[in-house]
VOGU-3710 file (C-alpha; in Angstrom, 3 decimals, decimal comma):
1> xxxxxxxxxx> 77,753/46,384/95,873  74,517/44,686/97,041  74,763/43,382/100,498  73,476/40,003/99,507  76,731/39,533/97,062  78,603/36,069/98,645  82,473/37,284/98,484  84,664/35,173/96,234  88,124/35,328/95,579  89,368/36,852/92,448
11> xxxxxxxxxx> 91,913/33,831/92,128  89,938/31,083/90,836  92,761/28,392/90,448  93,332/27,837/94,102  90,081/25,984/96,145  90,334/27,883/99,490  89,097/24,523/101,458  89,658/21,961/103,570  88,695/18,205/104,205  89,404/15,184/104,965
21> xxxxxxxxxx> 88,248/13,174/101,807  90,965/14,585/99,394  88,862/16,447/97,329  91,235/18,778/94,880  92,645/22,107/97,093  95,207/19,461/99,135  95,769/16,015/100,385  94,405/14,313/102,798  94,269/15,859/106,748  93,993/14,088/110,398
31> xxxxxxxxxx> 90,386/13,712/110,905  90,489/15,563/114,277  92,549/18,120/113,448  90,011/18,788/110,922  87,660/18,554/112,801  88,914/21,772/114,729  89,138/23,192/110,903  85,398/22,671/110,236  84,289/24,173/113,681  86,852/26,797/112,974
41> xxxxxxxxxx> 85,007/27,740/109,638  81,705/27,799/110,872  82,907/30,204/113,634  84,277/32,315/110,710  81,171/32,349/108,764  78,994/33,067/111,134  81,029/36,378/110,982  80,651/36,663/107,872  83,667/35,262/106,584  82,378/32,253/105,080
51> xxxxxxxxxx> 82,056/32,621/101,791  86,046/32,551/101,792  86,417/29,463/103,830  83,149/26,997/102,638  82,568/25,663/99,349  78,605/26,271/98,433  77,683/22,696/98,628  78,720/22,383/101,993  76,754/25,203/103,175  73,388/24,454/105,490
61> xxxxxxxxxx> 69,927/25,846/104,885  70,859/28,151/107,481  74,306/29,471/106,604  72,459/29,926/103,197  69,862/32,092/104,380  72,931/34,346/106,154  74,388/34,536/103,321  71,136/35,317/101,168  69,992/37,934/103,677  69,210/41,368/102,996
71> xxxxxxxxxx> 70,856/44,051/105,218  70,452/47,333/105,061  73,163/49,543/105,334  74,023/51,067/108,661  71,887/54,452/109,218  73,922/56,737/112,099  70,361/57,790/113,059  68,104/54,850/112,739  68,519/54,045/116,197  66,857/57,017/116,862
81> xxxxxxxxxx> 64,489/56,992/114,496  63,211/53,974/115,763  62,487/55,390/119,657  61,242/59,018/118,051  58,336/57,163/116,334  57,346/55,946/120,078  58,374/59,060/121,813  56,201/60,868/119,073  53,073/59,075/119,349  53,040/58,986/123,456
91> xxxxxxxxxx> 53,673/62,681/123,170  50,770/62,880/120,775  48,286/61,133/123,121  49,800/63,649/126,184  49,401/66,751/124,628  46,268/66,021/123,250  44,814/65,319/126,728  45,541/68,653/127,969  42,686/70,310/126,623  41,164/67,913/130,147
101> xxxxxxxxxx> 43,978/69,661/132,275  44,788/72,673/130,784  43,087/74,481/127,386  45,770/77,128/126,876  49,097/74,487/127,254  46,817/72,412/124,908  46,425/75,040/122,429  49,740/75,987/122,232  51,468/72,762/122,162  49,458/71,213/119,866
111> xxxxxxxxxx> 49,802/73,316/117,117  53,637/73,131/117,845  53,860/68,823/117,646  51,491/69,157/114,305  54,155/71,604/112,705  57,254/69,848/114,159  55,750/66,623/112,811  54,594/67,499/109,049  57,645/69,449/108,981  60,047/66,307/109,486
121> xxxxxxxxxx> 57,917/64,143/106,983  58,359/66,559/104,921  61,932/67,619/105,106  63,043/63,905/105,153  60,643/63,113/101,964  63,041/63,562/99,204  65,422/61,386/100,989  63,165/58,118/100,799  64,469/55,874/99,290  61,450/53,762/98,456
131> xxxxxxxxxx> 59,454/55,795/96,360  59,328/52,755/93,613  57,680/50,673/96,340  55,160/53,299/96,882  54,469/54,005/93,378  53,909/50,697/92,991  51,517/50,106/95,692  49,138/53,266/94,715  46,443/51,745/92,441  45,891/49,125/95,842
141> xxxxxxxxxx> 45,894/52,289/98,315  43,172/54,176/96,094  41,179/50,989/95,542  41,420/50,260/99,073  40,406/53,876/100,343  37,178/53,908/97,996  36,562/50,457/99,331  36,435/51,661/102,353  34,528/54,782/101,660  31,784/52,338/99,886
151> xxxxxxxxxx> 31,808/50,318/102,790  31,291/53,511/105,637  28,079/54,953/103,035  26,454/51,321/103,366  27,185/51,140/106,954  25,850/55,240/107,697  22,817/53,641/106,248  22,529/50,593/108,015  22,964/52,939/111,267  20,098/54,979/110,727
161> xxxxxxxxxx> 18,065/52,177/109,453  18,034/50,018/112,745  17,921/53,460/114,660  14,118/54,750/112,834  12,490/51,557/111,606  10,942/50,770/115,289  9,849/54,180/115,945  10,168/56,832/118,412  7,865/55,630/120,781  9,439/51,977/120,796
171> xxxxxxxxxx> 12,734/53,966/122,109  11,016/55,654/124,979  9,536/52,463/126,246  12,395/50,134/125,644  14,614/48,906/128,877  17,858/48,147/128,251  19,345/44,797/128,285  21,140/43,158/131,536  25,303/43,700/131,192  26,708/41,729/133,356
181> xxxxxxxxxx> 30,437/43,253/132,588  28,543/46,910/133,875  27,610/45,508/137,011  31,627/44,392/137,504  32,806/47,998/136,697  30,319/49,694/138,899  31,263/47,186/141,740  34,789/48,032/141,318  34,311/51,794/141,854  33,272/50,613/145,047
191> xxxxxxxxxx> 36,700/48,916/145,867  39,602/50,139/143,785  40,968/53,158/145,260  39,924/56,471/144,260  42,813/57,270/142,321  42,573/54,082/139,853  38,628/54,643/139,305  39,993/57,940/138,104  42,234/57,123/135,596  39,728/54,315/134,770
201> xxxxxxxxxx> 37,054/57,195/133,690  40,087/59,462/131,975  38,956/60,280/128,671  43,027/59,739/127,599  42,388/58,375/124,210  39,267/58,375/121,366  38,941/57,705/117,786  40,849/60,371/116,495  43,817/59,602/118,427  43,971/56,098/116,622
211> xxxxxxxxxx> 43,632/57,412/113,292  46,726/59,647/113,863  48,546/56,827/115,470  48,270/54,745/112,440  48,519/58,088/110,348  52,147/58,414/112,585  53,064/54,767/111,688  52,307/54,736/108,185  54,644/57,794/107,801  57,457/56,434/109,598
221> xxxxxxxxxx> 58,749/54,793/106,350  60,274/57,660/105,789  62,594/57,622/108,866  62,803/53,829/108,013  61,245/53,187/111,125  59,359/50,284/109,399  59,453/48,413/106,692  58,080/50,165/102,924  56,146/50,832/101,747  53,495/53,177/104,037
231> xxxxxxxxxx> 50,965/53,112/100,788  51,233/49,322/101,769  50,354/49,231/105,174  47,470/52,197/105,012  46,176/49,847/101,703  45,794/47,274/104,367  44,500/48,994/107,014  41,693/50,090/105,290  40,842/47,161/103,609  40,727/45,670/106,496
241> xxxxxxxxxx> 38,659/48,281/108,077  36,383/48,250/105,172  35,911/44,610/105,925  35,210/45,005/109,417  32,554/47,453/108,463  30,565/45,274/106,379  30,916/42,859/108,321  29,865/44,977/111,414  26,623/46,393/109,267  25,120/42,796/108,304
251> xxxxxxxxxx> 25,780/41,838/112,513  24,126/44,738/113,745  20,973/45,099/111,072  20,235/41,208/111,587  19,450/41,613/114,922  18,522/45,142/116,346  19,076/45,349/120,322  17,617/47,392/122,502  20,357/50,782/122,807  22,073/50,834/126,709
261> xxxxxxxxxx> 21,278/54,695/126,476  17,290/55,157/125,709  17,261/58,512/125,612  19,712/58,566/122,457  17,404/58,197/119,847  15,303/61,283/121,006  18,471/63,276/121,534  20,138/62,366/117,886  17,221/61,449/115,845  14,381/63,129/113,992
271> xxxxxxxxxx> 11,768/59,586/113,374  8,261/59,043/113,222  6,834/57,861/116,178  5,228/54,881/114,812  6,981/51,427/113,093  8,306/50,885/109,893  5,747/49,334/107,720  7,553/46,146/108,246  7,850/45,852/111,724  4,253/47,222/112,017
281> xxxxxxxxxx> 3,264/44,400/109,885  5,636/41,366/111,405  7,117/42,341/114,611  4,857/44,888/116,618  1,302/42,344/117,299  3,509/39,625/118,322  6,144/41,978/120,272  4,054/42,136/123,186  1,221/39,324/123,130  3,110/35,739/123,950
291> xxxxxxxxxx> -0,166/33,530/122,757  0,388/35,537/119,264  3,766/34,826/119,170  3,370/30,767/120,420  0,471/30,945/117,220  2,955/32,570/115,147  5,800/29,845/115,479  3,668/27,158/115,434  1,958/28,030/111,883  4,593/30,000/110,587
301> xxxxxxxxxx> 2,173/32,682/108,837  0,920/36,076/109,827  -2,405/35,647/111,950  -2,769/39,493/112,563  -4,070/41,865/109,764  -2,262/44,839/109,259  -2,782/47,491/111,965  -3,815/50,924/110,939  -0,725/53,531/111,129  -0,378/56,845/109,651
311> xxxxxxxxxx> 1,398/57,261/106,237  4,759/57,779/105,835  6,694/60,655/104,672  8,069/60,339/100,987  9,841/63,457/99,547  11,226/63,868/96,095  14,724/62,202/95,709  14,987/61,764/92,221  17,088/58,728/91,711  17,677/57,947/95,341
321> xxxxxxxxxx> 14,194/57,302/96,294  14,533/54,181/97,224  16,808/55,383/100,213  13,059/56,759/101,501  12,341/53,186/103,518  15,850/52,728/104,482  16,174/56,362/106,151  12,200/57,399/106,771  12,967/60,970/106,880  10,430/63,155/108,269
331> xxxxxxxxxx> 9,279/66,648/107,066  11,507/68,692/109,228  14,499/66,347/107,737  14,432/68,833/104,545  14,662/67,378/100,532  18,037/66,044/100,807  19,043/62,927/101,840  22,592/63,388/102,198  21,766/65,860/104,907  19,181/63,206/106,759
341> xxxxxxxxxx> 22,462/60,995/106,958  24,502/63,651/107,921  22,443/65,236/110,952  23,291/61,989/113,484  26,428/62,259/115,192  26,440/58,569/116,297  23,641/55,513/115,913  21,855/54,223/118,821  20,845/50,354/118,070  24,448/50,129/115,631
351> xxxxxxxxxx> 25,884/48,008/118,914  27,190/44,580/117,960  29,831/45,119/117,330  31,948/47,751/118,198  33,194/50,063/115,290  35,198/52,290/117,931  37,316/49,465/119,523  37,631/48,023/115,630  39,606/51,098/114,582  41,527/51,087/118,138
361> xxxxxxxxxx> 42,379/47,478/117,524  43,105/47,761/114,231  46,091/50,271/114,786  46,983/48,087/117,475  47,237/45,514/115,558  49,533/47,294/112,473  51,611/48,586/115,823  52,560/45,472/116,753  53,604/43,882/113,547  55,126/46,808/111,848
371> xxxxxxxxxx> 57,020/48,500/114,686  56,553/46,488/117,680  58,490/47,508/121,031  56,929/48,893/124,008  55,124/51,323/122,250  52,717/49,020/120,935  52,032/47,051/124,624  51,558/50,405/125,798  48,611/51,042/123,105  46,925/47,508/123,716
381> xxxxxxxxxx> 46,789/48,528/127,616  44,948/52,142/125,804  43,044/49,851/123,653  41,366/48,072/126,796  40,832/51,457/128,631  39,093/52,472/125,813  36,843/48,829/125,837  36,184/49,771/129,622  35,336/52,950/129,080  32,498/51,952/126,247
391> xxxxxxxxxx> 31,295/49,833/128,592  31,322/52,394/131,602  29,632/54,893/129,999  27,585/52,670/128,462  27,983/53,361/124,571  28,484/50,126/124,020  27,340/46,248/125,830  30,124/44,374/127,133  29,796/41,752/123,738  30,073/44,685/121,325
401> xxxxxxxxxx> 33,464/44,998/122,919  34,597/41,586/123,222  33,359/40,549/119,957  35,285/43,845/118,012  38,364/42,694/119,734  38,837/39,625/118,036  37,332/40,424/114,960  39,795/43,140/114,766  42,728/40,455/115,862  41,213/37,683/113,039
411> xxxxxxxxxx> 40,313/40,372/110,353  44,217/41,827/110,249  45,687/38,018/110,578  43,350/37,522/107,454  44,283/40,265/105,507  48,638/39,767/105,572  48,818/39,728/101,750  48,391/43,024/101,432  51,514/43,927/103,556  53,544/42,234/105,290
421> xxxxxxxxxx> 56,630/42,556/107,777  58,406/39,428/105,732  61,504/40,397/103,192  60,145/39,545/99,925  63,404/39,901/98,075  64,956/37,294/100,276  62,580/34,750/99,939  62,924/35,461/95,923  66,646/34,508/96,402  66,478/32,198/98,393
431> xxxxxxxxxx> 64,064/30,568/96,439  66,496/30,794/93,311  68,947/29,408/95,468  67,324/26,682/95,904  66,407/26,259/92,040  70,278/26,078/91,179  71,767/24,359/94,026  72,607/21,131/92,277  74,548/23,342/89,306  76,089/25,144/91,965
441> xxxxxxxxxx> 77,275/21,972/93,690  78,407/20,579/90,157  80,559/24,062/89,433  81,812/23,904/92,449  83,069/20,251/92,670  84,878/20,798/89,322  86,181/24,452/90,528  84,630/25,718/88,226  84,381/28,983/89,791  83,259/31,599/86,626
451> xxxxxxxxxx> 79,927/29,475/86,613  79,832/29,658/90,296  80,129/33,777/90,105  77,741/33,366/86,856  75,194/31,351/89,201  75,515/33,612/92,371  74,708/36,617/89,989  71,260/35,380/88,993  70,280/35,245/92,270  71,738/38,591/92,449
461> xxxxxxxxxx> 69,403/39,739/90,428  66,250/38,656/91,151  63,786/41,212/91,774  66,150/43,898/90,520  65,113/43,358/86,940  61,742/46,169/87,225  61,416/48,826/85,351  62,908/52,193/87,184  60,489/55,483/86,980  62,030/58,684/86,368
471> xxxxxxxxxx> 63,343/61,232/88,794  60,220/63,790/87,537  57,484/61,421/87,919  59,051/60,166/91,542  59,227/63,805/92,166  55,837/64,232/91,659  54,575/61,593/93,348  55,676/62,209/96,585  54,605/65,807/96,314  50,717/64,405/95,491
481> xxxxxxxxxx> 51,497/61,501/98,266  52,629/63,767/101,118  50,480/66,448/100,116  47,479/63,724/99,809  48,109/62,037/103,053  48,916/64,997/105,596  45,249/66,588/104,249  43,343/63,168/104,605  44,866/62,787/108,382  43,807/66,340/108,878
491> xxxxxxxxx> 40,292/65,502/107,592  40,275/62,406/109,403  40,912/64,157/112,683  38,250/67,284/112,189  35,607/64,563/111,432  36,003/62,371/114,331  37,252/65,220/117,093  33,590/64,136/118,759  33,939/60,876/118,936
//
């Protein structure tokens, strides 16, 4: 029976209710002794019992909702598959941060959580009882993944764009700019005992570690740790990420600041050492020359002819040639311009904002409202270690940081619709409770109680009414989900093991 069924009895002559108005079930009673009745019923029903004791038109908003409310049954282990999903993650994190402390324990116990883990999705898979819920939210988890993917080409792009179109020589002569949240860190190294600045400079937790984490959450469903369906919750997470890197790409291209490491460029980068054609035509005379640039704003028109530059490099790339001024590859770059895009294991000038602490606050974020619990408190706290560190090590300014951080916060608040921790099917009931109530009160004031029973089963039934797959095409889905998802978490980790 479904646990949102409201108990009736199977008697329907006799109206099992009291009160002191003489409504049909009995005469008249002593106004405080009913009184102790009433109270006496609402103690009942908020055991449970009240769909025995209450007519449904005397019912609150809030006994309603009780009685509307979706429980699941009672799982012997989901107790502990609530705490394994923390335990699991923190153990994650620990192991992985061996290979600081100890390569060999690393190596070995790595290999064992990675086994012990895909071997528990997968043993528990054909047990899910959701797979509906995930078949229906595929065609938004593919649409949001090449989203994303769309969204990571344009910003690779964008990254090497803002890196070459100054030059090499603007790189080597550029100063960083003042950070005043550097200066704080490098004062406190000078007054927090030895011990904290240590675990302040721990490389604990990087990009990769993130991805799993969410990877670990997302998979959870299947213990019903939280609420179906995972294809949900990953649709979200990378629509949201794909959002955040567009957004991210248009911030950092409008305005290119100088990078807080100036000898990345020459380290990552193969450029030309001269500008761009357009910043040798509108930024490089008036970079340097303050009577230029006073000219410049007050006519606002060149007043500099174009200086004389060497040529730039254009190989053959067919139907991508117009990538040649976005990416200025040089000779030594080879024909292919997948492989000029490819070469850089970071940008240099990509700082405001952030896209490291976007993907750590991202999986914060889904933490928090999926599973919540001291787990995710405990990831925020990695999440601003991590923000220090980018700014200790200076990979990032302070702003890239701060700015990420609530972009991150707005960007998932923004993007709910996609999943959300909310019970659908009890708002859909209650909502149809709310459509009959007035025939429900009528039924019930003229006992009638077969169109009370006929009432309470439409609501029943809403949302039960899709169509059911078959057990063959369920079957095969999960294979292709699991399957699907284990190698893209794989992937994900090999490709961002660096950083």
């Amino acid at each position: 029976m479904d646990p949102t069924t409201v108990h009736l009895p199977k008697s329907p002559p006799r109206v099992r209710w009291r009160n002191h108005h003489g409504i049909r079930g009995g005469p008249p009673t002593d106004p405080s002794k009913n009184k102790r009745s009433q109270k006496k019923q609402e103690e009942s029903f908020s055991k449970g019992q009240g769909s025995r004791l209450l007519p449904l038109f005397l019912v609150s908003g809030r006994e309603k909702l009780k009685m509307c409310r979706t429980k699941d049954p009672p799982r012997r282990w989901s107790a502990i598959s609530r705490a394994g999903l923390g335990v699991a993650a923190i153990s994650y994190v620990a192991v992985d941060y061996l290979r600081h402390v100890s390569p060999r324990w690393h190596a070995r116990l790595q290999s064992y959580l990675w086994t012990a883990l895909a071997a528990a999705a997968v043993a528990r898979a054909p047990f899910y009882r959701h797979w509906d819920l995930e078949m229906r939210s595929a065609i938004p988890f593919i649409a949001s993944m090449l989203f994303m993917l769309c969204a990571l080409l344009l910003e690779a792009c964008s990254v090497r764009f803002v890196t070459v179109v100054l030059g090499l020589d603007w790189h080597k002569s550029t100063q960083p700019l003042p950070d005043t949240g550097q200066w704080l860190f490098l004062a406190l190294n000078e007054k927090l005992p030895h011990v904290v600045v240590q675990i302040l400079r721990a490389r604990i937790i990087g990009l990769h570690h993130y991805l799993m984490l969410f990877l670990m959450l997302a998979f959870s469903v299947l213990f019903d740790s939280v609420k179906a369906p995972g294809l949900g919750l990953g649709a979200r997470y990378m629509f949201t990420m794909a959002i955040g890197r567009l957004l991210r790409a248009v911030t950092f291209v409008s305005t290119i600041l100088p990078s807080v490491r100036p000898w990345c460029a020459p380290v990552r980068f193969r450029m030309p050492p001269h500008p761009h054609p357009l910043a040798q035509k509108y930024h490089m005379p008036y970079a340097s020359n303050s009577n230029l640039l006073s000219s410049l704003v007050y006519r606002d028109s060149l007043i500099v002819d174009d200086q004389d530059f060497p040529t730039e490099y254009r190989p053959d790339w067919g139907l991508m040639s117009f990538l040649i001024d976005i990416l200025r590859p040089t000779v030594s770059d080879g024909s292919s311009w997948y492989k000029v895009l490819k070469k850089a294991g970071g940008g240099c000038n990509d700082l405001l904002y952030s896209g490291h602490m976007l993907v750590a606050v991202l999986t914060a974020m889904a933490w928090t409202e999926a599973y919540g619990g001291w787990t995710s408190a405990l990831i925020w706290c990695l999440v601003l270690h991590s923000a220090q560190r980018e700014i200790r090590e200076r990979h990032h300014y302070s702003v890239d940081c701060v700015v990420a951080i609530y972009v991150g916060i707005l960007l998932w608040r923004i993007t709910g619709f996609m999943w959300s921790t909310k019970n659908a099917a009890r708002a859909e009931r209650l909502a149809k409770l709310d459509n009959i109530q007035n025939r429900l009160i009528k039924a019930a004031k003229d006992s009638d109680m077969d169109k009370v029973r006929e009432l309470l089963k439409e609501v029943e039934l809403v949302g039960q009414g899709r169509k059911k797959n078959s057990l063959w095409a369920i079957c095969g889905f999960a294979f292709i989900t699991i399957f699907f998802t284990l190698t893209i978490g794989l992937l994900a980790f090999t490709w961002t093991s660096d950083g």
